[in-house]
N, CA, C and O atoms as CSV, one atom per row, in Angstrom:
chain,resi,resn,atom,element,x,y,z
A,1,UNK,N,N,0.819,-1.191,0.000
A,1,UNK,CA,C,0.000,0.000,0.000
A,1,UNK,C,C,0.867,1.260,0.000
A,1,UNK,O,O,0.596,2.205,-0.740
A,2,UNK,N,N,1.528,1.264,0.529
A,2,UNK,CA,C,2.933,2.285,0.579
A,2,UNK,C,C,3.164,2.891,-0.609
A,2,UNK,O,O,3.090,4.038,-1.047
A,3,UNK,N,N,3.572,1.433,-1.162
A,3,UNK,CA,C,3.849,2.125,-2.872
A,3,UNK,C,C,3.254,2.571,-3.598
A,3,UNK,O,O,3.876,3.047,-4.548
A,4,UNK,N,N,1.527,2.714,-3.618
A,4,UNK,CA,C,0.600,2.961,-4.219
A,4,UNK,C,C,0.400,4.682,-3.907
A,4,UNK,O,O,-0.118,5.597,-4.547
A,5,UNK,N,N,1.169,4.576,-2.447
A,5,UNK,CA,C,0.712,6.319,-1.665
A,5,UNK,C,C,1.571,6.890,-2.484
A,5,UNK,O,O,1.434,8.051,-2.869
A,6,UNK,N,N,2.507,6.152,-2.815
A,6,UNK,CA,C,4.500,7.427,-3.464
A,6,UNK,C,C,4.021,7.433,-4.982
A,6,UNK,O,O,4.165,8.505,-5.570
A,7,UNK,N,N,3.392,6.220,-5.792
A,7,UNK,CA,C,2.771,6.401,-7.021
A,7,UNK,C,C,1.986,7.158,-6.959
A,7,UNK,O,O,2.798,7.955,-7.428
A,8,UNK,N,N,0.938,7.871,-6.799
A,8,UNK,CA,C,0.213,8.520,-6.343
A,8,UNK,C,C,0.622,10.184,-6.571
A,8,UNK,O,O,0.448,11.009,-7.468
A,9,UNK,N,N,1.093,10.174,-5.582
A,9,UNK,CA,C,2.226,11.957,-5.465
A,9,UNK,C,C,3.265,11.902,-6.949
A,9,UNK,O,O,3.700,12.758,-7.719
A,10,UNK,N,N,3.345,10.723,-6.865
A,10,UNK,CA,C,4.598,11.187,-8.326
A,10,UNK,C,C,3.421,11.190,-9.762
A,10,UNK,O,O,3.753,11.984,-10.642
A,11,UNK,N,N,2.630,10.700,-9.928
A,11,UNK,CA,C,1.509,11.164,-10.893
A,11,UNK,C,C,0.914,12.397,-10.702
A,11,UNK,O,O,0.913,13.108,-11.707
A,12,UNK,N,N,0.447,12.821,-9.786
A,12,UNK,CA,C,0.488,13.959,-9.176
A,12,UNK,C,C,0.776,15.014,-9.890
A,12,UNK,O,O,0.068,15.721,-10.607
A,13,UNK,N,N,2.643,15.075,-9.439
A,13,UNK,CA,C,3.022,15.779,-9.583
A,13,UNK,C,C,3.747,15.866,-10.831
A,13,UNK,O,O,4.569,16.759,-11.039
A,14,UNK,N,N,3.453,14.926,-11.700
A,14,UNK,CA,C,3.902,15.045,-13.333
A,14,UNK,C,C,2.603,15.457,-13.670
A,14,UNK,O,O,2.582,16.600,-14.126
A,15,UNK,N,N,1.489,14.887,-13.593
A,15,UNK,CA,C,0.713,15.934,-14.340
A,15,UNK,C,C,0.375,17.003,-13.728
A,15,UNK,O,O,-0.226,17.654,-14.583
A,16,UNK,N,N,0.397,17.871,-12.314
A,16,UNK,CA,C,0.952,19.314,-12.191
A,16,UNK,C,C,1.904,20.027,-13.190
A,16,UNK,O,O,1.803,21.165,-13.650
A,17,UNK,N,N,2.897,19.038,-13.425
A,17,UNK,CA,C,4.079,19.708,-14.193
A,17,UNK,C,C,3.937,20.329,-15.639
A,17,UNK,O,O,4.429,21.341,-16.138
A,18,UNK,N,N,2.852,19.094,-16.269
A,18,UNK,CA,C,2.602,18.846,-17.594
A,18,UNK,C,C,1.341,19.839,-17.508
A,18,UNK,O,O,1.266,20.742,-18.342
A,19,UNK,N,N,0.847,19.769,-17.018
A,19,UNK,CA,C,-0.023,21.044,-16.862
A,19,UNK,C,C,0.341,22.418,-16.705
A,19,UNK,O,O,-0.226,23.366,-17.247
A,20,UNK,N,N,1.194,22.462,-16.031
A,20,UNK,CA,C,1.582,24.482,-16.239
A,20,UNK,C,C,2.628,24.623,-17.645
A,20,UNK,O,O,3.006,25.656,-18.200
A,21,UNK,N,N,2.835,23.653,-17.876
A,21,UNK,CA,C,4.321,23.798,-19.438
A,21,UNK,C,C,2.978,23.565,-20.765
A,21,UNK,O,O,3.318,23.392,-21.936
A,22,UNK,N,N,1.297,23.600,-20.299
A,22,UNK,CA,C,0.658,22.963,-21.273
A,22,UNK,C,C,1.094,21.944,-22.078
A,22,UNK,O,O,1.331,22.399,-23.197
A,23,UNK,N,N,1.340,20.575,-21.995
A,23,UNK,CA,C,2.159,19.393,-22.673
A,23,UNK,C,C,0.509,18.799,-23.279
A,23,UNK,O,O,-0.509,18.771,-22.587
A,24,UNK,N,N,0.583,18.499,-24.282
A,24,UNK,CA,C,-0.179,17.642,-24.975
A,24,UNK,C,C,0.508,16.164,-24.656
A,24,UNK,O,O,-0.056,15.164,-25.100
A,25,UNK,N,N,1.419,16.066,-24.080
A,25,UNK,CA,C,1.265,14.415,-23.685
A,25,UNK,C,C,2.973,14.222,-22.953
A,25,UNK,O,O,3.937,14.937,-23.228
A,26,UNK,N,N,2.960,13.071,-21.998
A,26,UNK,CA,C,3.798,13.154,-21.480
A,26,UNK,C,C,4.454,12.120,-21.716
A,26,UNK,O,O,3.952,10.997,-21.697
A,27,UNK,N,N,5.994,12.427,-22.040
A,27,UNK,CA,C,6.435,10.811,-23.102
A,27,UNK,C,C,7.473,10.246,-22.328
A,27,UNK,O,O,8.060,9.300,-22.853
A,28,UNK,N,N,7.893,10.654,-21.033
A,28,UNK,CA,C,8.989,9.716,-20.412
A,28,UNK,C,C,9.250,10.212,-18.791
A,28,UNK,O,O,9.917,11.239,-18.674
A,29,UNK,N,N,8.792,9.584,-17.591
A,29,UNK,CA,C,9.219,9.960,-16.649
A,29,UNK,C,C,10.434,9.192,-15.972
A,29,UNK,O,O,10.713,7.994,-15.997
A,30,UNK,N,N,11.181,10.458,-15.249
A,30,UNK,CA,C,12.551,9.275,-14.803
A,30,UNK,C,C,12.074,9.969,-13.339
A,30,UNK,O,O,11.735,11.108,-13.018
A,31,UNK,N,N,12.272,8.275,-12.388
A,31,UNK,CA,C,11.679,8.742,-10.640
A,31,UNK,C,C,13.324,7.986,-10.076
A,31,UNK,O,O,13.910,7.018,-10.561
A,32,UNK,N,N,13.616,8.634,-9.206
A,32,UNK,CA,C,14.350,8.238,-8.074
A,32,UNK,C,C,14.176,7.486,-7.240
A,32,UNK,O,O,13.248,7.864,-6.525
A,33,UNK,N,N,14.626,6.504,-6.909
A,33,UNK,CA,C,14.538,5.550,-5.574
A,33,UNK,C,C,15.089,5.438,-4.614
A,33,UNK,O,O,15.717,4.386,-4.490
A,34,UNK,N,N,15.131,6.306,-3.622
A,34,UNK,CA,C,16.234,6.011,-2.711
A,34,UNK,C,C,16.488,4.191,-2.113
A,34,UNK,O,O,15.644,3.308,-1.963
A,35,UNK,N,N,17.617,4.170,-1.943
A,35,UNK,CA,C,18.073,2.574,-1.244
A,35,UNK,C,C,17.093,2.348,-0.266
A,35,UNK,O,O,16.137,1.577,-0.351
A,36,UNK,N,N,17.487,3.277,0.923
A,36,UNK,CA,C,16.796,3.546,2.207
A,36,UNK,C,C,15.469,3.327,2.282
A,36,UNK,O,O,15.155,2.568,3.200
A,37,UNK,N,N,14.564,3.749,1.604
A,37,UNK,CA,C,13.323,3.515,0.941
A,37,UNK,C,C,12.674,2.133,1.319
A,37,UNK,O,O,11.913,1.718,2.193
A,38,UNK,N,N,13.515,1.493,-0.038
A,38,UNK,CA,C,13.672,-0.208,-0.065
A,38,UNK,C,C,12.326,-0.398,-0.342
A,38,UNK,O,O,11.667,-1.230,0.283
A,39,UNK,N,N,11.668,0.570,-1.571
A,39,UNK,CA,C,10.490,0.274,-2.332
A,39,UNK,C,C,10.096,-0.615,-3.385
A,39,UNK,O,O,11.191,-0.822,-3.909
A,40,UNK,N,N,9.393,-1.176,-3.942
A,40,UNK,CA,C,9.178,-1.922,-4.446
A,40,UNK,C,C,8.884,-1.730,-5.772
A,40,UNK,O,O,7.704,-1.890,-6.084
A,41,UNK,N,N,9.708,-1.411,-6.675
A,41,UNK,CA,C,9.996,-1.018,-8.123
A,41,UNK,C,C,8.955,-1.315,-8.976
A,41,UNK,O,O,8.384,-0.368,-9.518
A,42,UNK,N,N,8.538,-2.616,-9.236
A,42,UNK,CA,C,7.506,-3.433,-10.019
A,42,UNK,C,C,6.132,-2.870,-9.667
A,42,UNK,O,O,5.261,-2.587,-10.490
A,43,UNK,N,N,6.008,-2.692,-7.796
A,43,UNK,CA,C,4.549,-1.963,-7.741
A,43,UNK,C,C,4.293,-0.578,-8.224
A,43,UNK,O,O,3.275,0.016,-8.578
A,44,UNK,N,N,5.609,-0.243,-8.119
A,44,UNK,CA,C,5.376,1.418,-8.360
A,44,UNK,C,C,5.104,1.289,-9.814
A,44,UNK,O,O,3.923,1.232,-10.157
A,45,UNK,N,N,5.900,1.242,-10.584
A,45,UNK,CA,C,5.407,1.425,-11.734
A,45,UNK,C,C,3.921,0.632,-12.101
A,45,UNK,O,O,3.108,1.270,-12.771
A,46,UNK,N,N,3.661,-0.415,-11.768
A,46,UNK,CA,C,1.857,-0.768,-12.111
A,46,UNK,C,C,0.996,0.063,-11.653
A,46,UNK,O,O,0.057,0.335,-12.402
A,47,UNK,N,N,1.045,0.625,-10.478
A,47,UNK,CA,C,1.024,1.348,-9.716
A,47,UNK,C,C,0.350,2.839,-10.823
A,47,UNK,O,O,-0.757,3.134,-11.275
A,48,UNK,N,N,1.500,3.347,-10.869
A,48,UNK,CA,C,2.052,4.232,-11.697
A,48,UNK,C,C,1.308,3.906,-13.093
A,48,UNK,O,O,0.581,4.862,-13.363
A,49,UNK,N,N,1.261,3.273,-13.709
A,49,UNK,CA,C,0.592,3.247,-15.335
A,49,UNK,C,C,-0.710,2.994,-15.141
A,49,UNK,O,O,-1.409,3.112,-16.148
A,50,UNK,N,N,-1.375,2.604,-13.898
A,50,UNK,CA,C,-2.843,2.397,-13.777
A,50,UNK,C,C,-3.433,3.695,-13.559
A,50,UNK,O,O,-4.509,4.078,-14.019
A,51,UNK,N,N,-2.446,4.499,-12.639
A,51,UNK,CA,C,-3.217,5.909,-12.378
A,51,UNK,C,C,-3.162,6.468,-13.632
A,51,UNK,O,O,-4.291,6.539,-14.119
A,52,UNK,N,N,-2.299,6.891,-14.345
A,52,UNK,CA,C,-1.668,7.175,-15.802
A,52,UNK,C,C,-2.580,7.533,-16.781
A,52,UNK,O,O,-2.731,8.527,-17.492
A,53,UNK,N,N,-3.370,6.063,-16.586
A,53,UNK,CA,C,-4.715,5.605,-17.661
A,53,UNK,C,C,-5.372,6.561,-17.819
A,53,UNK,O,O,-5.370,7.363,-16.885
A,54,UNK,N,N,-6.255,6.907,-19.121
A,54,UNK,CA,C,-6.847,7.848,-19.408
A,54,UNK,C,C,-6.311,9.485,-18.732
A,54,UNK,O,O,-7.045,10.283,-18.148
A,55,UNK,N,N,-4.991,9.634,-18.996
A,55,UNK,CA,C,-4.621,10.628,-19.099
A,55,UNK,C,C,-3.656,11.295,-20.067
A,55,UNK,O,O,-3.507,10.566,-21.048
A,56,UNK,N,N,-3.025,12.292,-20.138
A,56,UNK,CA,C,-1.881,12.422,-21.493
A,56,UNK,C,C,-0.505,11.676,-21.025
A,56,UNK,O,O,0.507,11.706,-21.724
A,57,UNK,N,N,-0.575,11.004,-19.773
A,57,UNK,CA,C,0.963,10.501,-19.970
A,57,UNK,C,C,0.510,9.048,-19.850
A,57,UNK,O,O,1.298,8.181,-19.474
A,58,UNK,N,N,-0.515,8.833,-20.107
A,58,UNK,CA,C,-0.868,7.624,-20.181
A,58,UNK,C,C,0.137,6.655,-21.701
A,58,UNK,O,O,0.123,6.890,-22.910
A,59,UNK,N,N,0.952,5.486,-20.828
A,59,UNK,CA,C,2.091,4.958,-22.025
A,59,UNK,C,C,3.086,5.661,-21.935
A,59,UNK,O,O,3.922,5.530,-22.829
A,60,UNK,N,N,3.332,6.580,-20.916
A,60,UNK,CA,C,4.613,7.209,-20.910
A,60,UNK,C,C,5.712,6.298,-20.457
A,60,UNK,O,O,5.538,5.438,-19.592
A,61,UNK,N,N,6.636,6.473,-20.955
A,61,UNK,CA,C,8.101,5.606,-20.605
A,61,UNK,C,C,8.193,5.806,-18.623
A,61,UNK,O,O,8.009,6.874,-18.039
A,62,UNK,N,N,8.483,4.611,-18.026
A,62,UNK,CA,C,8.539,5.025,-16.918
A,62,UNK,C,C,10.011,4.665,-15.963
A,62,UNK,O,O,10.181,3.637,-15.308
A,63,UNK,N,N,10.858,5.665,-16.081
A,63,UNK,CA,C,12.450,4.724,-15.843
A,63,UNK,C,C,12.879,4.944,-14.117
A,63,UNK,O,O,12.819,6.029,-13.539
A,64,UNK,N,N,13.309,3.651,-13.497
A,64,UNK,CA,C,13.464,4.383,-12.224
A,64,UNK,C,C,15.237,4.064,-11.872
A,64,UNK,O,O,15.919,3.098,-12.215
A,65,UNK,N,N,15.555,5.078,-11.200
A,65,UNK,CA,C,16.950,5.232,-10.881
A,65,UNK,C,C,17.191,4.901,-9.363
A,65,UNK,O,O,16.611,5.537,-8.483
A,66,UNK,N,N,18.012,3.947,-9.110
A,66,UNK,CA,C,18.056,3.767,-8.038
A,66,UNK,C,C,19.305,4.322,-7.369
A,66,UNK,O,O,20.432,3.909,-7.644
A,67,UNK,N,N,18.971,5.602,-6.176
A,67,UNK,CA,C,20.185,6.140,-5.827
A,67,UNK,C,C,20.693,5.625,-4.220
A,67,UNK,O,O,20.009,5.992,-3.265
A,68,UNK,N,N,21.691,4.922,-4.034
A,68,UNK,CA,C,22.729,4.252,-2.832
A,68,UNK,C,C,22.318,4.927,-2.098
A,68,UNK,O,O,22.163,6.120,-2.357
A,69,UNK,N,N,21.970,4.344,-0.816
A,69,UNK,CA,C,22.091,4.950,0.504
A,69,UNK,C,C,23.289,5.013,0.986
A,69,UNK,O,O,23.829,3.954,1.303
A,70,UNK,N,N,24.245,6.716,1.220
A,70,UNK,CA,C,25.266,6.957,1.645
A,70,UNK,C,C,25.227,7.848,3.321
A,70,UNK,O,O,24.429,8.762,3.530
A,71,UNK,N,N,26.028,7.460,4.153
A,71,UNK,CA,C,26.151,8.346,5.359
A,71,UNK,C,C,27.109,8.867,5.781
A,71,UNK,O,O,28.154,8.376,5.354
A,72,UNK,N,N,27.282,10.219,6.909
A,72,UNK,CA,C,28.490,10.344,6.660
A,72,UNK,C,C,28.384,10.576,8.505
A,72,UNK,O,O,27.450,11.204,9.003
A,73,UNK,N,N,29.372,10.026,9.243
A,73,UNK,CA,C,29.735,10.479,10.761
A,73,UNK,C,C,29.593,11.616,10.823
A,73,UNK,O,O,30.092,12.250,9.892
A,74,UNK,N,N,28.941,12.327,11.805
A,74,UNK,CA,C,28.620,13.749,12.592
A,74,UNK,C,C,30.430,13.785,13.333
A,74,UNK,O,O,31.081,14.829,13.367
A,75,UNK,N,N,30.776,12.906,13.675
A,75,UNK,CA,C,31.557,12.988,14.915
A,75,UNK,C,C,32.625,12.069,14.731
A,75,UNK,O,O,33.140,11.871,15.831
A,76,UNK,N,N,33.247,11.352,13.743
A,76,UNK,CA,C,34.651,11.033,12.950
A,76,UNK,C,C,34.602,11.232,11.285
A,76,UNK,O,O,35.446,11.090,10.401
A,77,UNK,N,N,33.249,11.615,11.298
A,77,UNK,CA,C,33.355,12.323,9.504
A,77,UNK,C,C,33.912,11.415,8.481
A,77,UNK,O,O,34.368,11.617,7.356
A,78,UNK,N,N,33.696,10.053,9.403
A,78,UNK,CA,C,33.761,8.784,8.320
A,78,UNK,C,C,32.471,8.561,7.705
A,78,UNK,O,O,31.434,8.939,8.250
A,79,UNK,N,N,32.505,7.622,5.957
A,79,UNK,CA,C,31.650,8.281,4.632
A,79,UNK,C,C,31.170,6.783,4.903
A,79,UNK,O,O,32.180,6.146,5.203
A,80,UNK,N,N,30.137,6.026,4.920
A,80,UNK,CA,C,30.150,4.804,4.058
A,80,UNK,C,C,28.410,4.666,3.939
A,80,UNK,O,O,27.569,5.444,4.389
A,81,UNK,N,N,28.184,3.265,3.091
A,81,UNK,CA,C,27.173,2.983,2.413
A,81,UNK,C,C,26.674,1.821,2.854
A,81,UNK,O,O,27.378,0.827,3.025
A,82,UNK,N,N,25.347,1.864,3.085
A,82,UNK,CA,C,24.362,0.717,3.515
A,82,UNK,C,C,24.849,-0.589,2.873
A,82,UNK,O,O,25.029,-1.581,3.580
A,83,UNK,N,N,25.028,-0.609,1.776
A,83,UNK,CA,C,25.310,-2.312,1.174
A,83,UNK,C,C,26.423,-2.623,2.375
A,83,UNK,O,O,26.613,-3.829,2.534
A,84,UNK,N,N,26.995,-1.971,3.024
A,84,UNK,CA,C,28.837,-2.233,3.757
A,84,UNK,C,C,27.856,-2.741,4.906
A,84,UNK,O,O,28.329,-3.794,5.334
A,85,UNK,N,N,26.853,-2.464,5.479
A,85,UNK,CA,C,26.251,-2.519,6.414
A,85,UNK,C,C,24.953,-3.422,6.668
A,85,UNK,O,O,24.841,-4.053,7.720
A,86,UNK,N,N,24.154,-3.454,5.848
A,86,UNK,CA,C,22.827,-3.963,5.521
A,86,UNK,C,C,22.684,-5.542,6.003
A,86,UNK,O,O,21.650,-5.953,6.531
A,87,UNK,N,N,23.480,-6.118,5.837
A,87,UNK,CA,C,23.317,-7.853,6.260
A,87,UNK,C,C,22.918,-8.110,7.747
A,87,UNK,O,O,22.410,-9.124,8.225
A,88,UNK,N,N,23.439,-6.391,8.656
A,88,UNK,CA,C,23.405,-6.615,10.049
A,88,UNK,C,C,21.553,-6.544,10.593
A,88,UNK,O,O,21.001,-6.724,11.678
A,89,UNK,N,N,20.989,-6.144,9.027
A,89,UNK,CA,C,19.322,-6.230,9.351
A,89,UNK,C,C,18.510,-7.039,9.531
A,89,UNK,O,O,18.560,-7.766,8.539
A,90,UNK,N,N,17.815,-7.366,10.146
A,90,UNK,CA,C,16.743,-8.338,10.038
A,90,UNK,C,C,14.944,-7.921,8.931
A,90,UNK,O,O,14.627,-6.869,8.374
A,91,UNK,N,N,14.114,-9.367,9.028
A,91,UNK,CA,C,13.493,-8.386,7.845
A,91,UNK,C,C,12.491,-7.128,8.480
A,91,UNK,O,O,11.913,-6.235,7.859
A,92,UNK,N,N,12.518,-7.436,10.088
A,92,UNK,CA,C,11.270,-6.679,10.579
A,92,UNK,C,C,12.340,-4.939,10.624
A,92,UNK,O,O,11.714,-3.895,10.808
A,93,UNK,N,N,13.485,-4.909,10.486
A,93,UNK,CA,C,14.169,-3.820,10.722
A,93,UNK,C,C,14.144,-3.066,9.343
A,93,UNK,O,O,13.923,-1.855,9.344
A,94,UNK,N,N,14.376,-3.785,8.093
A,94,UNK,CA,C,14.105,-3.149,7.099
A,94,UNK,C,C,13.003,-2.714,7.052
A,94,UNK,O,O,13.033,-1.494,6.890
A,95,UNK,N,N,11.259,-3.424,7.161
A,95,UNK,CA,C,10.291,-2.595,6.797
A,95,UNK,C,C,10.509,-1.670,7.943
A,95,UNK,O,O,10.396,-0.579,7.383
A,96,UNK,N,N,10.705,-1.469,8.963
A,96,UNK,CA,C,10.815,-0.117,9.762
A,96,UNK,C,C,10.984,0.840,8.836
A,96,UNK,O,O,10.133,1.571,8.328
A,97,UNK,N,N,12.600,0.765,8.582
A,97,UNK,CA,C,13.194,1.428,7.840
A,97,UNK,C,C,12.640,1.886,6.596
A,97,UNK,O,O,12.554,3.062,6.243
A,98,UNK,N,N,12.262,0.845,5.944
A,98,UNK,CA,C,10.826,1.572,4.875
A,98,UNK,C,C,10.028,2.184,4.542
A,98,UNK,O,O,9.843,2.700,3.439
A,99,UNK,N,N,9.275,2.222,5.709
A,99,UNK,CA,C,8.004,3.583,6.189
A,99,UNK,C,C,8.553,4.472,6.771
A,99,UNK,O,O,7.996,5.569,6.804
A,100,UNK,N,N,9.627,4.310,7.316
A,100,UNK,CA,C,10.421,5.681,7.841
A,100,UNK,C,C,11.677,5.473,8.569
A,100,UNK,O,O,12.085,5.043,9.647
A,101,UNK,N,N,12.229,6.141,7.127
A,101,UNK,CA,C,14.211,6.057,7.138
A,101,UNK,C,C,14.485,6.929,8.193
A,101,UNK,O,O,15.691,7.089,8.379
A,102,UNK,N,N,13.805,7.491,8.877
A,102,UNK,CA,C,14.124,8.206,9.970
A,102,UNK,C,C,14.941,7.257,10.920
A,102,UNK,O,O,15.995,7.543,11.490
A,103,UNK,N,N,14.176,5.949,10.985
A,103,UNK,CA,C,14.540,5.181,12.002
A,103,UNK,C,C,15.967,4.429,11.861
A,103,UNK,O,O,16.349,3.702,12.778
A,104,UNK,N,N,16.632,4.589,10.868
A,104,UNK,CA,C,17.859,4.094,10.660
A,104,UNK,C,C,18.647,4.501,11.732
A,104,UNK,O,O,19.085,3.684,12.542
A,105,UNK,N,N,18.795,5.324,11.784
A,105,UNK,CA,C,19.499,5.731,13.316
A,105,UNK,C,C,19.584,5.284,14.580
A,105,UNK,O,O,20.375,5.475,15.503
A,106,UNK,N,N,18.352,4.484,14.393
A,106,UNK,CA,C,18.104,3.383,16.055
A,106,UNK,C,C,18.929,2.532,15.776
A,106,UNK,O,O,19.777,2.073,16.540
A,107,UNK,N,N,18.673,2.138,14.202
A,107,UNK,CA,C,20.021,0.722,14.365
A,107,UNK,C,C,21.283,0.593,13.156
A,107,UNK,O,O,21.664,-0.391,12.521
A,108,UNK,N,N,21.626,1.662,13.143
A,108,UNK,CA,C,22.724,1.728,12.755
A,108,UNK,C,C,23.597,3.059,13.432
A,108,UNK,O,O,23.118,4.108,13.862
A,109,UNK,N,N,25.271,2.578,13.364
A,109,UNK,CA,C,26.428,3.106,14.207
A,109,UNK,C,C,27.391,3.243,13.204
A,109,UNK,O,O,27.582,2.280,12.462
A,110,UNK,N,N,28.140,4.450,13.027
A,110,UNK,CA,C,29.207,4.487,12.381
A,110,UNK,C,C,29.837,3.095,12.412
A,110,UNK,O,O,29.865,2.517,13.498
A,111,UNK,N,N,30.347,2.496,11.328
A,111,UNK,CA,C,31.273,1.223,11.602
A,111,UNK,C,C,32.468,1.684,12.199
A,111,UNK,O,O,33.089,0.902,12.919
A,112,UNK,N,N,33.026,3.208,11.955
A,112,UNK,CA,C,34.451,3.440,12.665
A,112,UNK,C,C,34.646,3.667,13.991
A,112,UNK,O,O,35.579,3.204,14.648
A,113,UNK,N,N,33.690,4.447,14.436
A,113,UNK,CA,C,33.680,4.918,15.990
A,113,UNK,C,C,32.283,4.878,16.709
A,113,UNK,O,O,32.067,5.200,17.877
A,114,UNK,N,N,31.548,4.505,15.956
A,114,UNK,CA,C,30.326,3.955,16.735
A,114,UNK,C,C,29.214,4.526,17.387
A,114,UNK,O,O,28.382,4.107,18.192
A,115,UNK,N,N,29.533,6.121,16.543
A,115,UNK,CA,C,28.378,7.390,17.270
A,115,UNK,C,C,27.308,6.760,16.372
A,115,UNK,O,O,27.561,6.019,15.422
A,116,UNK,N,N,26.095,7.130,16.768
A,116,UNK,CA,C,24.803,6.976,15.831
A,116,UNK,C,C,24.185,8.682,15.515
A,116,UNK,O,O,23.064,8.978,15.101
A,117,UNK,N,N,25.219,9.533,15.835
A,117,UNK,CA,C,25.275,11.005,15.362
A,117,UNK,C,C,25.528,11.005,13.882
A,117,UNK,O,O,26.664,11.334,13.540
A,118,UNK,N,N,24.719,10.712,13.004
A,118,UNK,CA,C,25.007,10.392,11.641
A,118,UNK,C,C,24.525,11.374,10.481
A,118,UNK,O,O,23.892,12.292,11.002
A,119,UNK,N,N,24.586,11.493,9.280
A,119,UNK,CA,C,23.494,11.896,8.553
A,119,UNK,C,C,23.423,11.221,7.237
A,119,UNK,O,O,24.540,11.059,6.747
A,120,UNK,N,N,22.411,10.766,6.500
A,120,UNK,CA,C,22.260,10.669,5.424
A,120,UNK,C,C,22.478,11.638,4.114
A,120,UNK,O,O,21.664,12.450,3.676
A,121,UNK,N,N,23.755,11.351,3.614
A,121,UNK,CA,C,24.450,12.360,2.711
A,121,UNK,C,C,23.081,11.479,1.556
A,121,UNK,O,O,22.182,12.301,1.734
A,122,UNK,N,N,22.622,10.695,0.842
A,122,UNK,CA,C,21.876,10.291,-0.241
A,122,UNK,C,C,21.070,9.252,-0.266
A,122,UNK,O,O,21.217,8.559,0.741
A,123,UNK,N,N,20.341,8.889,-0.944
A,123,UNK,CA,C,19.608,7.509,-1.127
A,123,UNK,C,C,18.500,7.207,0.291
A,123,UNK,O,O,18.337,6.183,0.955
A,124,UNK,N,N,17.838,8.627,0.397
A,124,UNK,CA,C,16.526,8.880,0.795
A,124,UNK,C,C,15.433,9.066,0.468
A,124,UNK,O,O,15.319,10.290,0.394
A,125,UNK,N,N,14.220,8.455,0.132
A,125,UNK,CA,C,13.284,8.826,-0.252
A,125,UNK,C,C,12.662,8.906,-1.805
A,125,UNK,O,O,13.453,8.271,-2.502
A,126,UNK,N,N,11.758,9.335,-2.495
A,126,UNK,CA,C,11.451,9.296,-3.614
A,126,UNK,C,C,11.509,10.282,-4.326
A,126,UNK,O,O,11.339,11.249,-3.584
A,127,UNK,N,N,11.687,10.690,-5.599
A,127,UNK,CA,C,11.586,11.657,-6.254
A,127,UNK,C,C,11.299,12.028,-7.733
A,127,UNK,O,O,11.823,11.056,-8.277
A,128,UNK,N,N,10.753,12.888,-8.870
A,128,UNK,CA,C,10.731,13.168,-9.923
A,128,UNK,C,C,12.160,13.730,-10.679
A,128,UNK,O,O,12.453,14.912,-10.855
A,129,UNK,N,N,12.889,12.641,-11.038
A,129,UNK,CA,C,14.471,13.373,-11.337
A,129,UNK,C,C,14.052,14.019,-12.854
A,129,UNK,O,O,14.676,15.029,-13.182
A,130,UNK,N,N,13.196,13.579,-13.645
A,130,UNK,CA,C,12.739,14.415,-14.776
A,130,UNK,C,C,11.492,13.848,-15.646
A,130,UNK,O,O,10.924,12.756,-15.667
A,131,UNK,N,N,11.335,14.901,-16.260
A,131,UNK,CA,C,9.827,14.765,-17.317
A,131,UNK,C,C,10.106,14.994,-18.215
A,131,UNK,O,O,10.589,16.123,-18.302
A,132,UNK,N,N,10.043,14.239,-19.417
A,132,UNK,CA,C,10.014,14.514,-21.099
A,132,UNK,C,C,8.244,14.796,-21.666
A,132,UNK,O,O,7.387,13.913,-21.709
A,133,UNK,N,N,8.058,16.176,-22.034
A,133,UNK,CA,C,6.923,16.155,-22.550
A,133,UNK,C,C,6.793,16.372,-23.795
A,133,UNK,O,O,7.750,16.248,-24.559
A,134,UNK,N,N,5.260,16.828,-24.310
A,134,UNK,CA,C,5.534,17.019,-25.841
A,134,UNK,C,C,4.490,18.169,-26.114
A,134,UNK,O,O,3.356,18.147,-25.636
A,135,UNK,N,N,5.035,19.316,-27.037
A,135,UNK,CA,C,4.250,20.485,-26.873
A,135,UNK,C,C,3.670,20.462,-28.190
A,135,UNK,O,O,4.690,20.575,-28.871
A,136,UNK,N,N,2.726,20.391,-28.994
A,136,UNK,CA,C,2.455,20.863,-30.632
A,136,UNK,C,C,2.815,20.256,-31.124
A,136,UNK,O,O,3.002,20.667,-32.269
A,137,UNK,N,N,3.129,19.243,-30.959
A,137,UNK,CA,C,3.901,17.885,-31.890
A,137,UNK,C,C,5.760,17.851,-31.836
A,137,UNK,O,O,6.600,17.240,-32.495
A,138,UNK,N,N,5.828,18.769,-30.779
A,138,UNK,CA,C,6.972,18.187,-30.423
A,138,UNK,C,C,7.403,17.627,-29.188
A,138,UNK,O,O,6.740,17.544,-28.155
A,139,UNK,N,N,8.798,17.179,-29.423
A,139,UNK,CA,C,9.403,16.319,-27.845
A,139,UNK,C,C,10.140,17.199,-27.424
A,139,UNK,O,O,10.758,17.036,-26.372
């Protein structure tokens, strides 16, 4: 159901988009995935082309980019990335983490010095990285 809420806002907000540029049709969206997320690609896009239907981006290309969850120490300003880390999860810790990457912080620790004073430098959340539309018969 999750994925249906983030499909949802990202249709949304392409046809907001396609609407103030007046687009007679919308021919390619590219969405972001953050790691962290840990959404479910296949729903989103069905997801995504069902709302679509009977609209101008209905058949639009739908490409998703998946961007690494990176962090960086508050407090030894050491850099690293969830894949270095991730095995230490269980599955009830990931969906936490799913509905809200906020909670990464409960269970994860710098691997170098072990503060959980952290921040997520990338690979948070969802996003519209771009829209290809088409104005008068063009792309």
């Amino acid at each position: 159901m999750h994925e249906w809420a983030l499909a949802d806002a990202i249709v949304r907000t392409v046809l907001e988009y396609a609407g103030k540029e007046n687009a007679e049709k919308v021919k390619k969206v590219q969405v972001v995935l953050g790691e962290l997320q840990d959404v479910a690609e296949d729903i989103v896009k069905f997801a995504m082309e069902q709302l679509f239907s009977g609209t101008i981006a209905e058949g639009a290309e739908i490409e998703f980019i998946e961007e690494e969850a990176v962090f960086r120490c508050r407090n030894c300003g050491h850099t690293w990335k969830l894949k270095e880390v991730k095995d230490k999860f269980d599955k009830r810790i990931k969906e936490d983490i799913h509905f809200i990457p906020e909670v990464v912080h409960a269970f994860l620790a710098c691997p170098k010095c072990g503060s959980h004073d952290f921040e997520v430098v990338q690979g948070r959340g969802v996003y519209v990285a771009g829209i290809k539309i088409e104005k008068g018969g063009e792309a």
